[in-house]
SERO-4910 file (N, C-alpha, C, O; in steps of 0.05 Angstrom, whole numbers):
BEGIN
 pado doro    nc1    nc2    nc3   cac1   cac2   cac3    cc1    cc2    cc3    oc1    oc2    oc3
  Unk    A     17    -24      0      0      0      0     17     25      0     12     44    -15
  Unk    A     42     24     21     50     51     24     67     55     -9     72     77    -19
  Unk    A     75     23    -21    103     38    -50     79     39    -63     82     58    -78
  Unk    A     54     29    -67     38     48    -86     28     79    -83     18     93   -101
  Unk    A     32     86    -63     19    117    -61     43    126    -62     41    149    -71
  Unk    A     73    119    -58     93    139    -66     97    122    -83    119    114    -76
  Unk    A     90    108   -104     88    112   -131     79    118   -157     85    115   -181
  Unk    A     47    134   -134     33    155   -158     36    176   -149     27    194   -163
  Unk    A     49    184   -122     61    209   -116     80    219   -137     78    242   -145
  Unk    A    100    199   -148    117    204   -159    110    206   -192    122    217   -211
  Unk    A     89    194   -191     74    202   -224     61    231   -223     57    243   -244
  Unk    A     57    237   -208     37    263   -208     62    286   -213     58    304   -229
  Unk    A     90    284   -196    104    306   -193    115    305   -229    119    326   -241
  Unk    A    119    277   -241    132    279   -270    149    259   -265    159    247   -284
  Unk    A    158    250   -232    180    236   -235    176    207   -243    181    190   -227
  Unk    A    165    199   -275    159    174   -290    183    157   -276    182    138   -260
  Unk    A    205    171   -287    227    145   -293    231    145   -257    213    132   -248
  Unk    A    240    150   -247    243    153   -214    223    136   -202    231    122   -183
  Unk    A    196    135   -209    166    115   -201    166     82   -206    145     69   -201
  Unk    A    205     82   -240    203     56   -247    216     39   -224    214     17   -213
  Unk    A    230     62   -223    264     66   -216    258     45   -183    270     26   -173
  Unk    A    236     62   -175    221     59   -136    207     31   -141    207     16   -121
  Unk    A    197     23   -160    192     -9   -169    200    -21   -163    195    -34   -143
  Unk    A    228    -27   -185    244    -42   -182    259    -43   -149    261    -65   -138
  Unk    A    263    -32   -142    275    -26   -121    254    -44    -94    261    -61    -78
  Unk    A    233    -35    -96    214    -57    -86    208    -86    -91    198   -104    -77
  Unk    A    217    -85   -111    218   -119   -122    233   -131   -111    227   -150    -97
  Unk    A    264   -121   -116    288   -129   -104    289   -140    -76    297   -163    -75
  Unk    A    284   -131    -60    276   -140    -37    279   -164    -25    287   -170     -2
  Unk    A    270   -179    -45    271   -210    -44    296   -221    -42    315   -211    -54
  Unk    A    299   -248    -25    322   -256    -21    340   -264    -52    363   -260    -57
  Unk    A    321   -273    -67    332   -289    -92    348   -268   -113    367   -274   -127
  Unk    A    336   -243   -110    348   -220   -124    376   -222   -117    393   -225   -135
  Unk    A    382   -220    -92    407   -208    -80    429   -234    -84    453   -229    -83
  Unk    A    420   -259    -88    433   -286    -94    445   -279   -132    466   -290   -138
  Unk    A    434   -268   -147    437   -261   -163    452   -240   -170    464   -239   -191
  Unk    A    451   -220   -154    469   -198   -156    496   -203   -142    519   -194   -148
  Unk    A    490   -217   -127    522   -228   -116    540   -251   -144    564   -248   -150
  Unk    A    523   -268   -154    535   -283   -170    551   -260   -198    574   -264   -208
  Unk    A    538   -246   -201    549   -224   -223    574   -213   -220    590   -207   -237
  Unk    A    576   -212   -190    595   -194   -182    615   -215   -175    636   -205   -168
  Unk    A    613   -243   -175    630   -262   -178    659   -271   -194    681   -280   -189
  Unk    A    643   -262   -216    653   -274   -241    674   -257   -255    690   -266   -272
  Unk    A    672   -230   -248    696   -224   -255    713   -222   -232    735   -214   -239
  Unk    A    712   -225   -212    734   -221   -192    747   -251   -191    771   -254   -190
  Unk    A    730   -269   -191    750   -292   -202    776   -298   -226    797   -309   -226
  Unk    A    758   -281   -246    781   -277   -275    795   -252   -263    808   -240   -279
  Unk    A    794   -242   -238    824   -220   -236    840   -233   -220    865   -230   -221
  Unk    A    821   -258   -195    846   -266   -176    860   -290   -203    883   -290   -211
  Unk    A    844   -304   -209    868   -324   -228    872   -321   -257    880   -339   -272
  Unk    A    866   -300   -263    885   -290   -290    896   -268   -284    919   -269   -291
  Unk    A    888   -242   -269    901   -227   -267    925   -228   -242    945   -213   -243
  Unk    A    920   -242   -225    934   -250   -204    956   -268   -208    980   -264   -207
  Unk    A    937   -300   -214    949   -322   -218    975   -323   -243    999   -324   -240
  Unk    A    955   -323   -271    974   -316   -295    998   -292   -301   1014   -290   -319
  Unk    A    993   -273   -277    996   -249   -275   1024   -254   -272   1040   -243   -286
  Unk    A   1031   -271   -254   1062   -281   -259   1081   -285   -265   1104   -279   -261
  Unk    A   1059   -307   -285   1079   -310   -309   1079   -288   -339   1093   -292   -358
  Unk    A   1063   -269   -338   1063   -251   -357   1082   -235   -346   1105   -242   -350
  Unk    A   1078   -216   -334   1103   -197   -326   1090   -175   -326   1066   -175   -323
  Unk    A   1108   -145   -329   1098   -128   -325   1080   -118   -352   1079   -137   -368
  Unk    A   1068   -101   -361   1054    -93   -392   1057    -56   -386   1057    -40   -367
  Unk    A   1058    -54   -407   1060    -20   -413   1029     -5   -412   1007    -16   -414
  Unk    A   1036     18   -410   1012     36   -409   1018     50   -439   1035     45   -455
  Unk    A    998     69   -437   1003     80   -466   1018    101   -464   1030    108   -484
  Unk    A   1022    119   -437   1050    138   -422   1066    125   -428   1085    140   -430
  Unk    A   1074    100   -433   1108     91   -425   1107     70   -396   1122     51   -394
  Unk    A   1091     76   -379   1098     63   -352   1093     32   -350   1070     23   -350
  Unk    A   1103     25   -349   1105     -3   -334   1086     -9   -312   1088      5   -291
  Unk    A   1061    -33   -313   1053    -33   -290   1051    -74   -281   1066    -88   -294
  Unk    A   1040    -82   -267   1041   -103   -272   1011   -109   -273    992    -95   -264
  Unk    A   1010   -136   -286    991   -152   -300    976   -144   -289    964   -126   -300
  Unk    A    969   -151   -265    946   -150   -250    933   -121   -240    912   -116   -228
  Unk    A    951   -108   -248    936    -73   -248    932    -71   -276    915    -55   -284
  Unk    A    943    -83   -289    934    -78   -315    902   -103   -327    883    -96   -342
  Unk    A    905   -116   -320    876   -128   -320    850   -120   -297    826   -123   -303
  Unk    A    859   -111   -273    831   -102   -265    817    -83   -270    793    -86   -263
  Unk    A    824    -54   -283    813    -42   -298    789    -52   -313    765    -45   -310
  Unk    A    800    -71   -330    788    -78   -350    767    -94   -338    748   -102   -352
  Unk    A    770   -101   -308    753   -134   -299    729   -111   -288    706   -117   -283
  Unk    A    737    -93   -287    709    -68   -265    698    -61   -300    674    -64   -298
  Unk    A    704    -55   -321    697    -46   -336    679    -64   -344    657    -56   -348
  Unk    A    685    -95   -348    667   -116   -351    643   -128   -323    623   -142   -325
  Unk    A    653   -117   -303    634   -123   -283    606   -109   -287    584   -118   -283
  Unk    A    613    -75   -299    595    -54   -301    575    -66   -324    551    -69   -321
  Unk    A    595    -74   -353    574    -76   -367    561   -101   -363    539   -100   -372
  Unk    A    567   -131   -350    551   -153   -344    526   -144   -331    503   -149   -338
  Unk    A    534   -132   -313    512   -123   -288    488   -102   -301    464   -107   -295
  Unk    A    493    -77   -321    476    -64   -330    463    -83   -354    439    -81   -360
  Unk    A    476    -99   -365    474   -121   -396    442   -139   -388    421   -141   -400
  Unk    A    458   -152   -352    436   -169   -355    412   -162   -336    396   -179   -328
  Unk    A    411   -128   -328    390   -110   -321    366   -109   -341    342   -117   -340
  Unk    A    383    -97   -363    362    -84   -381    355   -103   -404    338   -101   -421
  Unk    A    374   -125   -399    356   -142   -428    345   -163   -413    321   -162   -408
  Unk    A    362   -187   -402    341   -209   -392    315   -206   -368    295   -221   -368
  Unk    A    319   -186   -352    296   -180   -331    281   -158   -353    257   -160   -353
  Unk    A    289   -142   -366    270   -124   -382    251   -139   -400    226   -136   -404
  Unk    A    273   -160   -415    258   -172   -437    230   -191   -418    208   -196   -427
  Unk    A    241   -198   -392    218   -214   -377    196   -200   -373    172   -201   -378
  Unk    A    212   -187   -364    179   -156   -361    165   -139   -385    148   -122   -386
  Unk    A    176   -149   -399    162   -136   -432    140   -157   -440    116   -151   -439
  Unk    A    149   -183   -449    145   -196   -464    138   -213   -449    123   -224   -466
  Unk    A    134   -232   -422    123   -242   -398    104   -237   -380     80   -244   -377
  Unk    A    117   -225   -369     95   -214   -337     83   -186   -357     72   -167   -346
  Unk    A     86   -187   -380     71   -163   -401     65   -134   -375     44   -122   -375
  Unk    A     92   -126   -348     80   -102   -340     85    -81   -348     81    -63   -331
  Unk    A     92    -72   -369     95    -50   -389     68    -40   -402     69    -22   -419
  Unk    A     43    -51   -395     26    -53   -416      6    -36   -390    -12    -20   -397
  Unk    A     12    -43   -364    -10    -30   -353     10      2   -344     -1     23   -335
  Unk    A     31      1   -347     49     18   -335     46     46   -360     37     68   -356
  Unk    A     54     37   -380     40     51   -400     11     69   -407      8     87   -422
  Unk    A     -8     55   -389    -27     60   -379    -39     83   -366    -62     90   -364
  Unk    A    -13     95   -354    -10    113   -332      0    131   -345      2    129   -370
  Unk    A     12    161   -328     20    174   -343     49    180   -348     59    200   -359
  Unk    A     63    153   -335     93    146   -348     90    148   -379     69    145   -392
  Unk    A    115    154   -386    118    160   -419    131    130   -431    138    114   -414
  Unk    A    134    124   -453    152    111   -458    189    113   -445    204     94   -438
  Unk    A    193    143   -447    218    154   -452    223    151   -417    244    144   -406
  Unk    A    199    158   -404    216    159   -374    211    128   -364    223    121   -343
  Unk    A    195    110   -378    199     85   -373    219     67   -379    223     44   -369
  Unk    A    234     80   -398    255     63   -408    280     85   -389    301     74   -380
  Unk    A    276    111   -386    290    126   -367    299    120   -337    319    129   -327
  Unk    A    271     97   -321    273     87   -305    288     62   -301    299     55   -279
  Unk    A    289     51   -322    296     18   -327    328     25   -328    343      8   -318
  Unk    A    337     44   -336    365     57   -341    370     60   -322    389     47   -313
  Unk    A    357     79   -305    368     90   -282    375     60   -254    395     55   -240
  Unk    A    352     49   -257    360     20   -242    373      3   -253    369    -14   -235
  Unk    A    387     -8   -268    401    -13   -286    434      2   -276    454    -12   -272
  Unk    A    431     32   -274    451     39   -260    467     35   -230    490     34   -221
  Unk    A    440     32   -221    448     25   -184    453     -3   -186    468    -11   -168
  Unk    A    446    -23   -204    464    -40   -202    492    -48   -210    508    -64   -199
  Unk    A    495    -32   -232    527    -23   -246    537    -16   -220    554    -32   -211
  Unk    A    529      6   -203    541     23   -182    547     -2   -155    565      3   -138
  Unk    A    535    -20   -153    533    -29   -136    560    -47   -145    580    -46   -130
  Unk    A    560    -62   -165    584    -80   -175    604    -61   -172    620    -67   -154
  Unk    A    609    -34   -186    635    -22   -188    648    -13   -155    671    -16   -146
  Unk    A    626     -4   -144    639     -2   -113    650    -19    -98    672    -16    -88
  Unk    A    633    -41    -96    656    -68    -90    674    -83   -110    688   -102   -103
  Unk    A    674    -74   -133    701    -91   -150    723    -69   -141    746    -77   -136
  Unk    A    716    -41   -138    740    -22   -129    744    -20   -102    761     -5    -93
  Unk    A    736    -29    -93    742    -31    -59    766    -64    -70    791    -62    -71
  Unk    A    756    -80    -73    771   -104    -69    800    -90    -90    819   -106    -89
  Unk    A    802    -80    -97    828    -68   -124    835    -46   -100    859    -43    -98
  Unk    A    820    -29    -81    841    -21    -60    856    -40    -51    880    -40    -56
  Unk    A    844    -64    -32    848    -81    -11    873    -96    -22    890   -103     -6
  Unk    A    877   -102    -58    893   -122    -71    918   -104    -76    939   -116    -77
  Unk    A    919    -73    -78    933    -58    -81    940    -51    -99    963    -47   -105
  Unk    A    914    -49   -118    919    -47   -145    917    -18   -164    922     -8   -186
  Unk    A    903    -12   -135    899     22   -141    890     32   -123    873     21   -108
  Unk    A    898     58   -119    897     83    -86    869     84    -85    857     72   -103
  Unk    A    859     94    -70    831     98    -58    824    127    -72    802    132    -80
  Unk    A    849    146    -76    842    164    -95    833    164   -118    816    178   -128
  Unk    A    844    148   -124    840    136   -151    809    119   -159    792    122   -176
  Unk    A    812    102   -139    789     88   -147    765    115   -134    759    125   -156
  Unk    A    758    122   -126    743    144   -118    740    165   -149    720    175   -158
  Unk    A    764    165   -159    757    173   -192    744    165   -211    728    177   -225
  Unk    A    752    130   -212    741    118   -219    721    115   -228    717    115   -252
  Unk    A    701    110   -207    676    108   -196    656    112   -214    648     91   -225
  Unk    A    645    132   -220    644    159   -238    642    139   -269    623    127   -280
  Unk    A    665    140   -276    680    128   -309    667     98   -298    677     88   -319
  Unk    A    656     77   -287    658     49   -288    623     55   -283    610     44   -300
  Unk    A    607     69   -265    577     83   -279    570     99   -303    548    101   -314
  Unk    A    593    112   -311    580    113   -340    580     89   -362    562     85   -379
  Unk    A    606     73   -360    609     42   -374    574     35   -374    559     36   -394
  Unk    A    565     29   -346    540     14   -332    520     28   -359    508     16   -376
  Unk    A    520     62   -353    503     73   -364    502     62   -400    481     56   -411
  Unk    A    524     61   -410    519     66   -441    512     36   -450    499     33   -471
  Unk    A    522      5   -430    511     -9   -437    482    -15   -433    469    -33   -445
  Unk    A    472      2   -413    443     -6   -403    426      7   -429    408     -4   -441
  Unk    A    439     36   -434    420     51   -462    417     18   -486    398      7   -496
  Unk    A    456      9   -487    439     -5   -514    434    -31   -509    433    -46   -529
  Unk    A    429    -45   -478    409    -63   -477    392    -61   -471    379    -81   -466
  Unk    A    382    -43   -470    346    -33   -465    338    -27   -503    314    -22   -509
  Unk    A    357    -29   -521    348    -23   -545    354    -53   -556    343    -64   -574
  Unk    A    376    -63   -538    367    -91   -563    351   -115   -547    348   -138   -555
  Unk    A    341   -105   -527    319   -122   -505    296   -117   -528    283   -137   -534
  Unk    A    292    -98   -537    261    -90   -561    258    -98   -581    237    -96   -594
  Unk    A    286   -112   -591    292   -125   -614    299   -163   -613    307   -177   -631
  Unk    A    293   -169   -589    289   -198   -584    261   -204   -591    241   -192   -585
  Unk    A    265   -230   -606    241   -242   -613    238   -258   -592    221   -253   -575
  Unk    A    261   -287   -590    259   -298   -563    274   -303   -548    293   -287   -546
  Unk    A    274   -327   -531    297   -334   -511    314   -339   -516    335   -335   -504
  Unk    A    309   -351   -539    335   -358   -561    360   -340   -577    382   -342   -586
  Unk    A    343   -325   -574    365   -304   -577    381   -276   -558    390   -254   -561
  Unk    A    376   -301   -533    402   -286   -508    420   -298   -523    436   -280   -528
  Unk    A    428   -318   -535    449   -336   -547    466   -315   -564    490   -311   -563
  Unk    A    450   -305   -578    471   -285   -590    480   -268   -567    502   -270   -556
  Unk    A    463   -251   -560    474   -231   -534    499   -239   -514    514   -222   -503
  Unk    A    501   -263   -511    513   -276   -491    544   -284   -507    565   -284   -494
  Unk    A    544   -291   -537    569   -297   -553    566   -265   -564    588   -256   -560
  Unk    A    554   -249   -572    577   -220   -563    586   -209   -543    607   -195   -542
  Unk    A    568   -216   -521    580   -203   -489    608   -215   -489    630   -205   -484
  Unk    A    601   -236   -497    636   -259   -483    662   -251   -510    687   -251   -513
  Unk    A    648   -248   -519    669   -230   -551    684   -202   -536    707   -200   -528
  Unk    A    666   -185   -535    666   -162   -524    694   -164   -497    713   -149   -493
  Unk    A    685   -188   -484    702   -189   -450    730   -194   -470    748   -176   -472
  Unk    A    732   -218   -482    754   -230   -482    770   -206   -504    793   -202   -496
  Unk    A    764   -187   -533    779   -167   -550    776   -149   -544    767   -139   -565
  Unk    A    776   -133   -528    773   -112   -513    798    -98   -499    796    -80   -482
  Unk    A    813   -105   -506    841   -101   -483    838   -101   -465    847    -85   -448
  Unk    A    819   -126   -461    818   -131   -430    845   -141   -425    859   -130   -407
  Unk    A    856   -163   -439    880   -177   -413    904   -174   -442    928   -179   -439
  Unk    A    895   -168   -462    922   -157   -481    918   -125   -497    898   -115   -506
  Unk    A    937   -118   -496    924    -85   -516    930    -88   -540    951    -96   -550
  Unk    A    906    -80   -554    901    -82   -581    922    -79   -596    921    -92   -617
  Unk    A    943    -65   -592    966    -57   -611    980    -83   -624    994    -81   -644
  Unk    A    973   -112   -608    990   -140   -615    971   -154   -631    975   -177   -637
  Unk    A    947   -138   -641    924   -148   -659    928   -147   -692    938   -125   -696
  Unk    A    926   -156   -711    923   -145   -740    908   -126   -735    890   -122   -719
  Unk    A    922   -108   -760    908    -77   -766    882    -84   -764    869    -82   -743
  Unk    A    873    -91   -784    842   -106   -787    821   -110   -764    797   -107   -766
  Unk    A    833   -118   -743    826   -135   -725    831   -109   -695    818   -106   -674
  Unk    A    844   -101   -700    850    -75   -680    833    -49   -688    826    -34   -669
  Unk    A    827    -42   -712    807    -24   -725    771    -35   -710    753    -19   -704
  Unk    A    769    -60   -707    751    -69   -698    738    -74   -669    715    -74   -659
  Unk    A    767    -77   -658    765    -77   -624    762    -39   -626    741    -32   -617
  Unk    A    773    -26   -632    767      2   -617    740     10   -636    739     34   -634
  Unk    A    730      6   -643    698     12   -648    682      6   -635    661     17   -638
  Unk    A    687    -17   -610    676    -38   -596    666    -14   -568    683      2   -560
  Unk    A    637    -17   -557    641      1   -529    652     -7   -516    666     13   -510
  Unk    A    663    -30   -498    674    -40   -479    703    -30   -484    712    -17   -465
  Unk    A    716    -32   -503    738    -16   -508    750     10   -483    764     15   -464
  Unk    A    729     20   -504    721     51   -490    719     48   -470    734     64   -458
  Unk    A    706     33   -455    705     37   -422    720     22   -404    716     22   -380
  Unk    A    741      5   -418    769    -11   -412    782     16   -408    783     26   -386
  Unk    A    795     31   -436    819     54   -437    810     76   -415    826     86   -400
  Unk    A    788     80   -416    766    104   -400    781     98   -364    793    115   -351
  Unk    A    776     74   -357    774     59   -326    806     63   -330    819     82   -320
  Unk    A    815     46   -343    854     39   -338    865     62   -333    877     70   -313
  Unk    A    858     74   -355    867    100   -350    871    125   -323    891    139   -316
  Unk    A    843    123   -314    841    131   -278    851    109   -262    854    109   -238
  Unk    A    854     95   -273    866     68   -238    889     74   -248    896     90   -231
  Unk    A    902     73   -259    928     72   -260    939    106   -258    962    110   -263
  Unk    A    928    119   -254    928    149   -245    953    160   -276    974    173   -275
  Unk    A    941    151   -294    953    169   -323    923    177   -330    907    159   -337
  Unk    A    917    198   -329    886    205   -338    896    223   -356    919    230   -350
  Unk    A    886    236   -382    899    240   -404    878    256   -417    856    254   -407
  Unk    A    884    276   -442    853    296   -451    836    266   -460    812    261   -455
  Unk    A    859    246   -478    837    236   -498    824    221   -482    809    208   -497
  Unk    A    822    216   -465    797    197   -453    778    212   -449    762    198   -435
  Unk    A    767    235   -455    739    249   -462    734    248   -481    715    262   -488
  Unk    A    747    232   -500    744    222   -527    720    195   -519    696    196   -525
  Unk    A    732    175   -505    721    163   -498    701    159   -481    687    139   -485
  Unk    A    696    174   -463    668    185   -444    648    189   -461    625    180   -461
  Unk    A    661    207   -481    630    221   -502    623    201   -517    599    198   -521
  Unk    A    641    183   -526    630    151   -544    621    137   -520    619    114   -528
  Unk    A    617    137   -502    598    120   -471    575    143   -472    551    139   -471
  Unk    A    585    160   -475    544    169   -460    535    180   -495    512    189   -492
  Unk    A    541    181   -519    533    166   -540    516    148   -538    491    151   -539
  Unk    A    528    129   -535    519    106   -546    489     98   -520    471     81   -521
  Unk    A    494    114   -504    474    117   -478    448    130   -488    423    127   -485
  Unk    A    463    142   -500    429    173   -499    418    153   -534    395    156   -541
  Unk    A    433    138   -548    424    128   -568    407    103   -565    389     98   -580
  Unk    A    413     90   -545    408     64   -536    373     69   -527    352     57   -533
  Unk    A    383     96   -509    352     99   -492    326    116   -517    302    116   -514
  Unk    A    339    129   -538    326    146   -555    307    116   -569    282    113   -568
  Unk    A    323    102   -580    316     71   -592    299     56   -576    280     44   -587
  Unk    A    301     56   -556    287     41   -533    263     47   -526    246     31   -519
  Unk    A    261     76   -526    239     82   -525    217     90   -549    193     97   -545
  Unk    A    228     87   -569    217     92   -596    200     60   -606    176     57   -612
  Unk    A    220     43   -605    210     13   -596    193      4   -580    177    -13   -589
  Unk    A    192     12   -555    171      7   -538    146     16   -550    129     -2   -554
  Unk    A    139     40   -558    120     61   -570    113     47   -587     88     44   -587
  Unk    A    125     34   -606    110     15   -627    102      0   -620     79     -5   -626
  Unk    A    119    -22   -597    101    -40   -595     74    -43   -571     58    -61   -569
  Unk    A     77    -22   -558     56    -29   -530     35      1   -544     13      6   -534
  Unk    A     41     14   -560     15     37   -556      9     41   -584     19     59   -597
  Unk    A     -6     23   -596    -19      5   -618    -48     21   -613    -68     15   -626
***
């Protein structure tokens, strides 16, 4: 009783996406949610303690794009927070969105109301973010604790590994609208794992064919690898506002699509 009256409180003032935002957040609640958000936040800290840690060894030190020398394992966790952000916003906005689109069909009465398309998919983003935020705070706390980067630093961070969250949530909330079925997380799931593994996550593109290196930096995860490394390793540089503006790009494109999509299909 009481999250429905502050959640037509929050329709009345305009605040659509904030009303989705207070939903979800109510849903969550549940023990099973939080068993799930922990497993997310698993999976890459495992690939930093035994690849970035373990292999870390026997690789040696790797260069920055300054010149500096750092070792493996500062040089892979960057990249492991950059992939924690986009798993966590990835499987926000497409597999629980696509459930709630196309399943529990609650888009249909939500629509109903005087949420818009734009602040509905605005909402789904914005929660979508507090879970990015929630992964990046504890993957950068454990990268203090491992000593992989200052608290200043990761406190910079922060920031750059929520916008990552943000630009993948825009374009899985746009290609959640473009699933026909279950069958096709299969693709989503063999580009996500594409994405983790050419990314300069654990090698930099420069040891790639031309061809093949032209291709990884088109890639967003890229972007929000060089974006993150860049602040943890405290070389922060102009051109990485190169790369911020291709993250919240591909953000404000994701959610423009997303909501244009929805509009076709629920307000027929």
């Amino acid at each position: 009783m009481v999250t429905t009256t502050v959640y037509g409180q929050m329709q009345r003032r305009g605040g659509g996406a904030l009303a989705v935002a207070s939903r979800n957040l109510a849903a969550a609640r549940h023990a099973a949610y939080w068993w799930v958000l922990m497993s997310g936040f698993a999976e890459p800290l495992l690939y930093l303690l035994s690849i970035g840690v373990g292999v870390g060894r026997l690789v040696g030190d790797m260069p920055l794009s300054d010149g500096r020398l750092v070792t493996y394992a500062q040089f892979v966790a960057p990249a492991m927070l950059a992939a924690s952000s986009m798993n966590g916003a990835m499987a926000e906005t497409v597999m629980n969105f696509y459930a709630k689109l196309k399943f529990m069909r609650l888009y249909d009465a939500t629509l109903a109301t005087p949420v818009t398309a734009v602040q509905l998919s605005g909402g789904e983003l914005l929660w979508a973010l507090v879970r990015g935020g929630f992964y990046s705070a504890a993957f950068l706390a454990v990268m203090v604790v491992l000593g992989l980067t200052s608290a200043g630093w990761a406190l910079a961070a922060l920031p750059a590994a929520l916008l990552v969250g943000l630009a993948f949530g825009g374009l899985g909330l746009a290609v959640s609208t473009l699933l026909r079925s279950w069958q096709d997380f299969d693709y989503v799931n063999v580009g996500l794992f594409g994405l983790f593994l050419f990314s300069g996550t654990f090698a930099p593109p420069s040891g790639f064919p031309a061809a093949a290196r032209v291709v990884v930096e088109l890639t967003p995860l890229y972007h929000g690898v060089v974006l993150i490394r860049g602040i943890c390793t405290g070389s922060p540089q102009w051109g990485l506002a190169w790369h911020a503006a291709y993250l919240v790009a591909l953000a404000a494109g994701g959610l423009w699509l997303a909501s244009r999509r929805l509009e076709k299909l629920l307000l027929k």
